[in-house]
C-alpha positions as CSV (number, residue, x, y, z in Angstrom):
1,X,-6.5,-12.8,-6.7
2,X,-3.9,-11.7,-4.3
3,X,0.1,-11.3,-4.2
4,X,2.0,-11.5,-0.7
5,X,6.1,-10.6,0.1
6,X,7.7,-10.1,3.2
7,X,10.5,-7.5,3.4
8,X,12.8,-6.3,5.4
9,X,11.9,-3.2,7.5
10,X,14.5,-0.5,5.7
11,X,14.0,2.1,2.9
12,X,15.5,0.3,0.4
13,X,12.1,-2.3,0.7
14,X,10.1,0.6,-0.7
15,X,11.1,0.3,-3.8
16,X,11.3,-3.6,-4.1
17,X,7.7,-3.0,-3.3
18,X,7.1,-0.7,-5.9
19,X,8.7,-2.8,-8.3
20,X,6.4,-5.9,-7.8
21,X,3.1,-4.4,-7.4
22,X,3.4,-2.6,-10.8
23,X,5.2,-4.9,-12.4
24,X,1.7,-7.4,-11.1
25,X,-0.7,-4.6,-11.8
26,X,0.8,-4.1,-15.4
27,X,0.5,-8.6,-16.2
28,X,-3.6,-7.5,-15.2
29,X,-3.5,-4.7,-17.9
30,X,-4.7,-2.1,-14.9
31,X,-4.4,1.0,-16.8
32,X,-0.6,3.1,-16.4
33,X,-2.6,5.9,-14.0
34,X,-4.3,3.4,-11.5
35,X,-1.3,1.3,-11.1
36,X,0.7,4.7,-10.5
37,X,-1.9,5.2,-7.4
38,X,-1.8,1.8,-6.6
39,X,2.2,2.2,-5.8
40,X,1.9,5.6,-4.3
41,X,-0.2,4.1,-1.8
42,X,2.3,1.2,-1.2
43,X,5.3,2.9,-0.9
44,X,3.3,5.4,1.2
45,X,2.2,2.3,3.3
46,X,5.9,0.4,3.7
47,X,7.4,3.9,4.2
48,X,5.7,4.2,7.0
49,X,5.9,1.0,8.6
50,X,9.8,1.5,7.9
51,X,9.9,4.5,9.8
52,X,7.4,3.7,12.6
53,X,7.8,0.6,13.4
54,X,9.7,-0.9,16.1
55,X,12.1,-3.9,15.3
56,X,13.8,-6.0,13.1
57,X,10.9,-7.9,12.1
58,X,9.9,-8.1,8.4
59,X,7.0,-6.3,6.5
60,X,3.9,-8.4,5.3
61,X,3.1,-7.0,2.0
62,X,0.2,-8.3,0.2
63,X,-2.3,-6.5,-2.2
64,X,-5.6,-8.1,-3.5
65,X,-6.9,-7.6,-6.9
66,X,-10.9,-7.6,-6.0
67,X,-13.6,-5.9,-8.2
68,X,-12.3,-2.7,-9.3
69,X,-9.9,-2.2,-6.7
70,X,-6.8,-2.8,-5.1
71,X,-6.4,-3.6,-1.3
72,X,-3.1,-3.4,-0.4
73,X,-2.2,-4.2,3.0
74,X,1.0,-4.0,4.6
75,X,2.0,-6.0,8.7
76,X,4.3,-5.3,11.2
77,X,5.2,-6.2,14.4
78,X,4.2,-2.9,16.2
79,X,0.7,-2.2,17.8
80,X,1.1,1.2,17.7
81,X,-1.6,2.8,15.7
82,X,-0.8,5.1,12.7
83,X,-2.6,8.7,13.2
84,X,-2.6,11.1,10.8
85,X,-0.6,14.4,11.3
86,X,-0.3,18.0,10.2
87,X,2.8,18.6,8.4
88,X,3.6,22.2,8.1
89,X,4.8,23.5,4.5
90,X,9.3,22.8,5.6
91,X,8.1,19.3,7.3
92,X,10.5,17.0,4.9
93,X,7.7,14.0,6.6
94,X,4.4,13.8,8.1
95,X,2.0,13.8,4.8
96,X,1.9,9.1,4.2
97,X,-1.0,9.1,5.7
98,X,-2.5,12.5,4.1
99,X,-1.6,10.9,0.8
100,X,-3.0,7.7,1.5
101,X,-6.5,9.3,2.3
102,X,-6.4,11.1,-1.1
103,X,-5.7,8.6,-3.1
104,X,-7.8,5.8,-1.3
105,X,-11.5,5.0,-1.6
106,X,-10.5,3.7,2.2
107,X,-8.3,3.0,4.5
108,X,-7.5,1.5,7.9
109,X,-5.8,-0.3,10.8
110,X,-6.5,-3.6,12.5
111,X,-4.6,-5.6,14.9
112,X,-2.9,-9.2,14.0
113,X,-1.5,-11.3,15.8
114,X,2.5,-10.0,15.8
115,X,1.2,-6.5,15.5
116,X,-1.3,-4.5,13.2
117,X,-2.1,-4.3,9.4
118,X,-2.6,-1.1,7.8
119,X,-4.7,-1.4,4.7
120,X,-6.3,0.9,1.8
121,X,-8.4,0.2,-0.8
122,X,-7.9,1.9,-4.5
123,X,-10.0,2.4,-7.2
124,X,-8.4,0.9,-10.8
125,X,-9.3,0.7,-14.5
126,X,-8.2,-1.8,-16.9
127,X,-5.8,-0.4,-19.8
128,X,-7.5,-2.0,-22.9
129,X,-11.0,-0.5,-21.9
130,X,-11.0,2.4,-19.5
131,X,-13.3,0.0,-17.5
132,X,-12.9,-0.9,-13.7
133,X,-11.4,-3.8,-13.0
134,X,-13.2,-7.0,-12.1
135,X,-11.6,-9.5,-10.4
136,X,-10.3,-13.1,-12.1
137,X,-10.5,-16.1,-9.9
C-alpha cells in the first residue's frame, strides 16, 4: 500500500513530510520507534533534495508500506547523483546520507524520467504486537 505527495522544494516541506508519513505510519499501528526511523529517513531524504537539487520543480514523495518495511522514495528534477561525505565533528551538514545508511536496511539512487529517485528501505514493527509489519492490500 503506498502514499504519494508532491512538495515544494524548500525547508519548510520537511516537515509537511514528516507530518504525513507518521501521521500514515501511526493509522497502520507501526510501532512509535519504527515510525520515528521511518521519518528520520524522510526528512533526511527531502532535506537533501532541498538542498541539492537544482530548480523550482516539486519533490515526489511517496513511501510504500510492503512486508515489514517501509520504502520511502523521494524525485527531483536533478540527475546529479547523491554521494556520501565525511563531515568533520563543526560540519553543521554533510551526515543525510550517513544517517540514512544507519538507519536503512537499504538504500539507493535511480534515474527517472525528470531526474533521479532516491530511495531507502526501513525495517518496522507493528505497535499492538512487536511483530514486523506485513503488508495489507
Amino acid at each position: 500500500m503506498s502514499a504519494k505527495m508532491l512538495v515544494r522544494p524548500d525547508l519548510t516541506s520537511v516537515a509537511k513530510v514528516r507530518h504525513e508519513i507518521a501521521a500514515d505510519l501511526a493509522g497502520r499501528s507501526v510501532a512509535q520507534t519504527s515510525v520515528d526511523d521511518v521519518v528520520l529517513v524522510a526528512s533526511e531524504l527531502v532535506g537533501n533534495a532541498v538542498v541539492h537539487a537544482s530548480g523550482a520543480d516539486d519533490l515526489d514523495v511517496a513511501w510504500d508500506v510492503q512486508e515489514g518495511t517501509v520504502v520511502v522514495r523521494v524525485a527531483d528534477a536533478s540527475a546529479a547523483q547523491p554521494v556520501p561525505r565525511s563531515a568533520g565533528p563543526t560540519d553543521t551538514g554533510g551526515r543525510g546520507l550517513t544517517i540514512v545508511a544507519a538507519i536503512a536496511d537499504d538504500w539507493g539512487v535511480r534515474s527517472v524520467a525528470r531526474g533521479k529517485e532516491v530511495w531507502a528501505r526501513v525495517r518496522v514493527r507493528t505497535s499492538r504486537s512487536g511483530r514486523w509489519l506485513r503488508s495489507v492490500s
